[in-house]
PDB file as gemmi writes it, atoms N, CA and C in Angstrom:
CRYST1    1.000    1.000    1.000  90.00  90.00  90.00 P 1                      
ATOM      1  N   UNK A   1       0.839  -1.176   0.000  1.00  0.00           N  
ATOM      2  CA  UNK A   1       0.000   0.000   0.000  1.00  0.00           C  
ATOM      3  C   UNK A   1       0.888   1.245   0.000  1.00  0.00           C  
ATOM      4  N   UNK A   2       0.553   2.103  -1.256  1.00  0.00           N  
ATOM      5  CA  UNK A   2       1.519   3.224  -0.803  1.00  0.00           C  
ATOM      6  C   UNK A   2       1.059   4.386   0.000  1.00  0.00           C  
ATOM      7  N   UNK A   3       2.262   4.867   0.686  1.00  0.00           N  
ATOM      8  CA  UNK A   3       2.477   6.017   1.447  1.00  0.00           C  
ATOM      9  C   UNK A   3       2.212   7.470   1.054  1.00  0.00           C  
ATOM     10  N   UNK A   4       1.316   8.584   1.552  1.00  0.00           N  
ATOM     11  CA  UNK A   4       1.174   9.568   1.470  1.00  0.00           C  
ATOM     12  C   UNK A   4       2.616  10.196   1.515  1.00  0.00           C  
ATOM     13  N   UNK A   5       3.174  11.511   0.402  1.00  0.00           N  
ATOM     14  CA  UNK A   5       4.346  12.169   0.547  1.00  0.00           C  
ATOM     15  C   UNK A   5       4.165  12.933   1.957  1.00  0.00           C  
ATOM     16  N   UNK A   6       5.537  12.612   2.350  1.00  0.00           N  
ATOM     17  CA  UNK A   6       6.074  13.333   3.747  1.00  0.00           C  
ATOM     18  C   UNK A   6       5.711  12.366   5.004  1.00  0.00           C  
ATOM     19  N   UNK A   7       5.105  11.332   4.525  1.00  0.00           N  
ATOM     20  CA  UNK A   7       4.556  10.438   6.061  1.00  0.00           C  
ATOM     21  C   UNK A   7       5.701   9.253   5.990  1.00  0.00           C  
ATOM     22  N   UNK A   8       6.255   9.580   7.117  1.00  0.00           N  
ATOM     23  CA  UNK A   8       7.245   8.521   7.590  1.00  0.00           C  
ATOM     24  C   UNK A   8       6.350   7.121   8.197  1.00  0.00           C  
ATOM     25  N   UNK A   9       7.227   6.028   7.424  1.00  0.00           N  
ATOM     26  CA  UNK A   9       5.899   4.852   8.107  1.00  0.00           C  
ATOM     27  C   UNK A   9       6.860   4.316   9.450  1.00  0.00           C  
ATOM     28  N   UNK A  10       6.394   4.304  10.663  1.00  0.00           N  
ATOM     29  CA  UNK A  10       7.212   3.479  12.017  1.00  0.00           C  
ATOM     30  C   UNK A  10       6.678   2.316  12.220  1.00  0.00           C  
ATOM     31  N   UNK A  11       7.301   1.516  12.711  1.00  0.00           N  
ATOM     32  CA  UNK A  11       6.748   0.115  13.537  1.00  0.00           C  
ATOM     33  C   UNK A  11       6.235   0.607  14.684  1.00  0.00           C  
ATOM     34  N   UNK A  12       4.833   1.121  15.020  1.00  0.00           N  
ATOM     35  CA  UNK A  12       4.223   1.030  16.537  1.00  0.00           C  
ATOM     36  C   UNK A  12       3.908  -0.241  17.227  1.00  0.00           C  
ATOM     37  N   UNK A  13       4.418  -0.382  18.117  1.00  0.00           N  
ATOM     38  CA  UNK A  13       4.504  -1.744  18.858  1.00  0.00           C  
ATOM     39  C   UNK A  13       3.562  -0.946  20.188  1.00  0.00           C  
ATOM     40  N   UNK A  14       2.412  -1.934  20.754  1.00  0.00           N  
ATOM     41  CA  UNK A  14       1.279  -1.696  21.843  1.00  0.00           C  
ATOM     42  C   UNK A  14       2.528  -1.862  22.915  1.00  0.00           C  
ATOM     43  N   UNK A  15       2.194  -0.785  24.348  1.00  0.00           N  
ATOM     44  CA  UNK A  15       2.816  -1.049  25.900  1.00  0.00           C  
ATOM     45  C   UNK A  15       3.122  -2.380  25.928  1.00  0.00           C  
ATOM     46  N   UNK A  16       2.263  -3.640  25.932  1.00  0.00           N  
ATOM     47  CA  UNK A  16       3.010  -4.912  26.201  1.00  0.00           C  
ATOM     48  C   UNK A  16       4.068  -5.601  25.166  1.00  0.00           C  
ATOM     49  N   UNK A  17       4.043  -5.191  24.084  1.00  0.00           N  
ATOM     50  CA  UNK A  17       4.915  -5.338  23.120  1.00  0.00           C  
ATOM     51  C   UNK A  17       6.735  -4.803  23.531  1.00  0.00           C  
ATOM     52  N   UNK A  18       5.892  -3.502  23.259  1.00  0.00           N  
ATOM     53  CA  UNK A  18       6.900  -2.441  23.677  1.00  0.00           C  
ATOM     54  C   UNK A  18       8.041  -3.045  25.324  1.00  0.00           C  
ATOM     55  N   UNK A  19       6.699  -3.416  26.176  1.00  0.00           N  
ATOM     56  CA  UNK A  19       8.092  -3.824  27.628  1.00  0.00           C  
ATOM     57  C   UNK A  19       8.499  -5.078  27.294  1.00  0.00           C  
ATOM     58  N   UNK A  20       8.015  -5.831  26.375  1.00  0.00           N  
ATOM     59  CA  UNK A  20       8.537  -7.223  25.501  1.00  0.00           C  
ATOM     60  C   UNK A  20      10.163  -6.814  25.206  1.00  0.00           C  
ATOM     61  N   UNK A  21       9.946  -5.805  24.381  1.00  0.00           N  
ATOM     62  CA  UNK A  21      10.686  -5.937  23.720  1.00  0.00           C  
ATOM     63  C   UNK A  21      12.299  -5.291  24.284  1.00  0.00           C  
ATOM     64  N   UNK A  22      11.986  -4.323  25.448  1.00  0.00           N  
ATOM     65  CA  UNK A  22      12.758  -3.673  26.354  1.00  0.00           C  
ATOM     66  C   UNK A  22      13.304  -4.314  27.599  1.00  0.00           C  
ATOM     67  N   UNK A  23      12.614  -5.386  27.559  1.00  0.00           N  
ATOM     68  CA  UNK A  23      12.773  -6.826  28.440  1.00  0.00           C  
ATOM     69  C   UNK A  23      12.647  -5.983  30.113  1.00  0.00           C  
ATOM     70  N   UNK A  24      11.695  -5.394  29.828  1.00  0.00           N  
ATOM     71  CA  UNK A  24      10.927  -5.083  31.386  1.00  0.00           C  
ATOM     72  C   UNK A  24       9.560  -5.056  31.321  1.00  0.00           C  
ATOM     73  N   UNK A  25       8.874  -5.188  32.598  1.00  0.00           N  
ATOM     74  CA  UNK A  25       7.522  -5.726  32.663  1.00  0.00           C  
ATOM     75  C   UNK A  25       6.492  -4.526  32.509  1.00  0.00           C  
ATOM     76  N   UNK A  26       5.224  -4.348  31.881  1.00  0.00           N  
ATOM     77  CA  UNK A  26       4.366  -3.306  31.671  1.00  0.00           C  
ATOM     78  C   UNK A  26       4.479  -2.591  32.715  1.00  0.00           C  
ATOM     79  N   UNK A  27       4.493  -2.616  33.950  1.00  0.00           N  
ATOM     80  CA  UNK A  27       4.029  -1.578  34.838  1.00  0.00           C  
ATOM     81  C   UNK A  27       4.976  -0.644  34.623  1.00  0.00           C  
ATOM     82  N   UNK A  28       6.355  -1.272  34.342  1.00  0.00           N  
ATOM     83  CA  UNK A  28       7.384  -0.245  35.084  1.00  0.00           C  
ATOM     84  C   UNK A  28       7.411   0.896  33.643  1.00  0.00           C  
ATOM     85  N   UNK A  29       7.123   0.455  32.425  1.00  0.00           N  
ATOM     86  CA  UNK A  29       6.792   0.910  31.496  1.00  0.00           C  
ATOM     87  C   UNK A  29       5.842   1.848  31.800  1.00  0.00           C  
ATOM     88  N   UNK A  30       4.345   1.530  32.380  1.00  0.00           N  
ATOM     89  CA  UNK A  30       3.629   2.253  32.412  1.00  0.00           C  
ATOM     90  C   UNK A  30       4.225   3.790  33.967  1.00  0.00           C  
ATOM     91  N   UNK A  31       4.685   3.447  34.661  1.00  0.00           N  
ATOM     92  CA  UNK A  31       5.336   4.203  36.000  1.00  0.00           C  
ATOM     93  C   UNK A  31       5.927   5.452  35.026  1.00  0.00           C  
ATOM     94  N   UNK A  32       7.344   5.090  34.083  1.00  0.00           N  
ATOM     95  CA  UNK A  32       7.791   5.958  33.412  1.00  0.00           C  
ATOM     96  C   UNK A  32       7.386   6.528  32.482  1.00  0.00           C  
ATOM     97  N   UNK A  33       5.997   6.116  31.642  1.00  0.00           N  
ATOM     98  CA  UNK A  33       5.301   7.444  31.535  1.00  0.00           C  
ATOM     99  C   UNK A  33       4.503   8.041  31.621  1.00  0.00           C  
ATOM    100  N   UNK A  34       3.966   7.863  33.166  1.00  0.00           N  
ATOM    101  CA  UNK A  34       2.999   8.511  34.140  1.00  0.00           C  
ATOM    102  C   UNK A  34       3.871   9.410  35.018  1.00  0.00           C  
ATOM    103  N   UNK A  35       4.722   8.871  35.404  1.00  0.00           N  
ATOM    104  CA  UNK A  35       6.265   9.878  35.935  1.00  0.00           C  
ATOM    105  C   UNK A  35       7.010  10.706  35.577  1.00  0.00           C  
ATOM    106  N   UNK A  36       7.582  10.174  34.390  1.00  0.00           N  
ATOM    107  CA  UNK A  36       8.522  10.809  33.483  1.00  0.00           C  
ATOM    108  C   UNK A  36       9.880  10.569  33.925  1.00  0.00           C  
ATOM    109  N   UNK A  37       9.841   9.373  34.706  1.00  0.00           N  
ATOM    110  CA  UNK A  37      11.434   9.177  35.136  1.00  0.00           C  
ATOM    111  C   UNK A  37      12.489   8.493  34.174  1.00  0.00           C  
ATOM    112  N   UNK A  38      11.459   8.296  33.108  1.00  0.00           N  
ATOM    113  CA  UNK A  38      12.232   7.935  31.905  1.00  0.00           C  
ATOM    114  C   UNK A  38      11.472   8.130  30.769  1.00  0.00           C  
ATOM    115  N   UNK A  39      11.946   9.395  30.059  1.00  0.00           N  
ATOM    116  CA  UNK A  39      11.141   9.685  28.707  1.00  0.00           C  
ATOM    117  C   UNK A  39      11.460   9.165  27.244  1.00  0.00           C  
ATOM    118  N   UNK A  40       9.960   8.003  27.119  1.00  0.00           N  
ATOM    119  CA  UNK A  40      10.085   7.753  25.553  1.00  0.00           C  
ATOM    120  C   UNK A  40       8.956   7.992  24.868  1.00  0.00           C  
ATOM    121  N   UNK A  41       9.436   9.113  24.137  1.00  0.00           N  
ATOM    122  CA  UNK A  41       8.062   9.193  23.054  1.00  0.00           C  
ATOM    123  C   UNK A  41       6.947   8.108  23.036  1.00  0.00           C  
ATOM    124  N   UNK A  42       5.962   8.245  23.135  1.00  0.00           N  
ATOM    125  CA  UNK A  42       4.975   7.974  22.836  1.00  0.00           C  
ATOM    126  C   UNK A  42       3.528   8.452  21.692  1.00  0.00           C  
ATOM    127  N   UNK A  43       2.660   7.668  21.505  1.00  0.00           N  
ATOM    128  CA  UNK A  43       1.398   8.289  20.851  1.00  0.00           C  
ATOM    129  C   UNK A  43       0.456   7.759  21.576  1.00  0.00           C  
ATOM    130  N   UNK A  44      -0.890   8.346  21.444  1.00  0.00           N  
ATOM    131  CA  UNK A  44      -2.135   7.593  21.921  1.00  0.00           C  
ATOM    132  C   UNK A  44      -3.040   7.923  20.422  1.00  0.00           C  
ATOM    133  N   UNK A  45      -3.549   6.470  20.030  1.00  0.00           N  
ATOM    134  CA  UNK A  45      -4.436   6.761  19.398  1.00  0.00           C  
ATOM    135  C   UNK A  45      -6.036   5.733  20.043  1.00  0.00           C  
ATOM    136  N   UNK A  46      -7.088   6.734  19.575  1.00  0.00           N  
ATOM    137  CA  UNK A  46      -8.197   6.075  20.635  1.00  0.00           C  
ATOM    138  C   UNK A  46      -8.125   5.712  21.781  1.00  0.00           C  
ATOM    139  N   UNK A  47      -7.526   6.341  22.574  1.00  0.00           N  
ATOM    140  CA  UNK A  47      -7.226   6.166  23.804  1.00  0.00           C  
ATOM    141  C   UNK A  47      -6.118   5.071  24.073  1.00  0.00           C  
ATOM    142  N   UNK A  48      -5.512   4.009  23.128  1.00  0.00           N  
ATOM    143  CA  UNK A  48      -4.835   3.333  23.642  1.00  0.00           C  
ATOM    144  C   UNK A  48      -3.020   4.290  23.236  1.00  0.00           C  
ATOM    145  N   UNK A  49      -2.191   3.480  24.080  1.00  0.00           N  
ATOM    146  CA  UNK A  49      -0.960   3.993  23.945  1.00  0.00           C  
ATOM    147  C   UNK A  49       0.104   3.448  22.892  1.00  0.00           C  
ATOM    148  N   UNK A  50       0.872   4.084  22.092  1.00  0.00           N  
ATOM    149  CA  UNK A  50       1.662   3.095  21.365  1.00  0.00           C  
ATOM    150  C   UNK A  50       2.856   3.318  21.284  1.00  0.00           C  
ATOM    151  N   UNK A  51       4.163   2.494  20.968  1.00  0.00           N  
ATOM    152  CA  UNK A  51       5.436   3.130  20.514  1.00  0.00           C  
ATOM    153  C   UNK A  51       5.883   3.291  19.769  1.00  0.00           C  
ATOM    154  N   UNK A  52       6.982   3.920  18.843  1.00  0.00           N  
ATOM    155  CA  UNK A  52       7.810   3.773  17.915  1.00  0.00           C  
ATOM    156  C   UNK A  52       8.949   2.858  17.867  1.00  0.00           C  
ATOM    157  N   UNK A  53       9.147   1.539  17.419  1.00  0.00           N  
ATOM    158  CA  UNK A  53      10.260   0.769  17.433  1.00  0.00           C  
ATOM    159  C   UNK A  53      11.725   1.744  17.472  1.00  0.00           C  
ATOM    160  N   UNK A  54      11.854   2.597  16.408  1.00  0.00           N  
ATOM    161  CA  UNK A  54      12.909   3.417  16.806  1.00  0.00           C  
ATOM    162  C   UNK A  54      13.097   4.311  18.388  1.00  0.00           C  
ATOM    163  N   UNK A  55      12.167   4.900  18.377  1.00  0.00           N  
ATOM    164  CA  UNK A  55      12.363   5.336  19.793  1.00  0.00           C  
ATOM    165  C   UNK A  55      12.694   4.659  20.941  1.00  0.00           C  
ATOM    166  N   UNK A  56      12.248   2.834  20.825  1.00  0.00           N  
ATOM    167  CA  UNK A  56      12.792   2.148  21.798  1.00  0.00           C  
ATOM    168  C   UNK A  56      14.162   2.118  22.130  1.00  0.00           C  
ATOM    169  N   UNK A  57      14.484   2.001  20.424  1.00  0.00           N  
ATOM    170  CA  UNK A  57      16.018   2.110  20.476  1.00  0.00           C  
ATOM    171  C   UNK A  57      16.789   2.852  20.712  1.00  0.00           C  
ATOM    172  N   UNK A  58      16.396   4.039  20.294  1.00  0.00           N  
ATOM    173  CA  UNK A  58      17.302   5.055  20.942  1.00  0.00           C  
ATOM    174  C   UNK A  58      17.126   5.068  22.511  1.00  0.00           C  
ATOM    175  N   UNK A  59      15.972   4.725  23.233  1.00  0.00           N  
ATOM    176  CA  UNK A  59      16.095   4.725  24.444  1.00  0.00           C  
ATOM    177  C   UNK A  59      16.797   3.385  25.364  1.00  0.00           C  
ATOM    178  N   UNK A  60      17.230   2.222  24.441  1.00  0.00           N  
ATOM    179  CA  UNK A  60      17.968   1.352  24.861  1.00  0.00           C  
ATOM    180  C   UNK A  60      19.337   1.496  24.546  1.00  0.00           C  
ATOM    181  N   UNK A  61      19.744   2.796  23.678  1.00  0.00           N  
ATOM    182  CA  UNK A  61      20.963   3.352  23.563  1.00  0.00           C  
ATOM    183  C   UNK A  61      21.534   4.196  24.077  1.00  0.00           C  
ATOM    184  N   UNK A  62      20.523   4.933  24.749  1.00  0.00           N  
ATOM    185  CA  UNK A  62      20.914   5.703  25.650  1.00  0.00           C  
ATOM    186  C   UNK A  62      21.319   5.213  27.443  1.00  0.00           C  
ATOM    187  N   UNK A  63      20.657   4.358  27.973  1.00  0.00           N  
ATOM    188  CA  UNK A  63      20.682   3.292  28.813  1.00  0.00           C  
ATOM    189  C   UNK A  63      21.739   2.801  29.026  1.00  0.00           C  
ATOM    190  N   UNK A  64      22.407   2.363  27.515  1.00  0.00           N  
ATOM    191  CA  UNK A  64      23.450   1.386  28.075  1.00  0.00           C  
ATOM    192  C   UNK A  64      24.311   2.278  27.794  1.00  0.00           C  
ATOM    193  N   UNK A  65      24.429   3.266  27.533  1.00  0.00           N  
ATOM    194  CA  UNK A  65      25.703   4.393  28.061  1.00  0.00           C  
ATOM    195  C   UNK A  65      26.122   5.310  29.295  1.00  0.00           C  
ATOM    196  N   UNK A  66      24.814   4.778  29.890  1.00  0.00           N  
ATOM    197  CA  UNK A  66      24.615   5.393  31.515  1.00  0.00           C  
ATOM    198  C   UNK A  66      25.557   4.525  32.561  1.00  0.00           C  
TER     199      UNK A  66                                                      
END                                                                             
C-alpha cells in the first residue's frame, strides 16, 4: 500500500509489546510514563498507547551508556 508524501511509516509496537521488547515488565513501562522518570516518546491513538520501534532504540541506547 503506498504512502502519502512526507509520512514517515514506524513500527508502533502496543505497551506490552513495547516492555517485551525492552525486556521489562508493563508496569514499570507504564510508572515511566505517568512519571517521566524515563522519557520515551509515545502516541495515543483512541485512547490506547503506542510506541515507535525506533524510539525504543534510541532509548535502549541511551541506557546502556549510563
Amino acid at each position: 500500500m503506498p504512502t502519502a508524501p512526507g509520512i514517515k511509516k514506524f513500527k508502533l509496537l502496543t505497551v506490552e509489546q513495547a516492555a517485551r521488547y525492552l525486556g521489562i515488565k508493563r508496569q514499570t513501562l507504564d510508572v515511566w510514563r505517568s512519571t517521566g522518570r524515563f522519557v520515551i516518546p509515545y502516541q495515543r491513538v483512541g485512547g490506547r498507547v503506542y510506541y515507535a520501534q525506533k524510539d525504543l532504540d534510541k532509548a535502549l541506547t541511551r541506557r546502556s551508556k549510563s
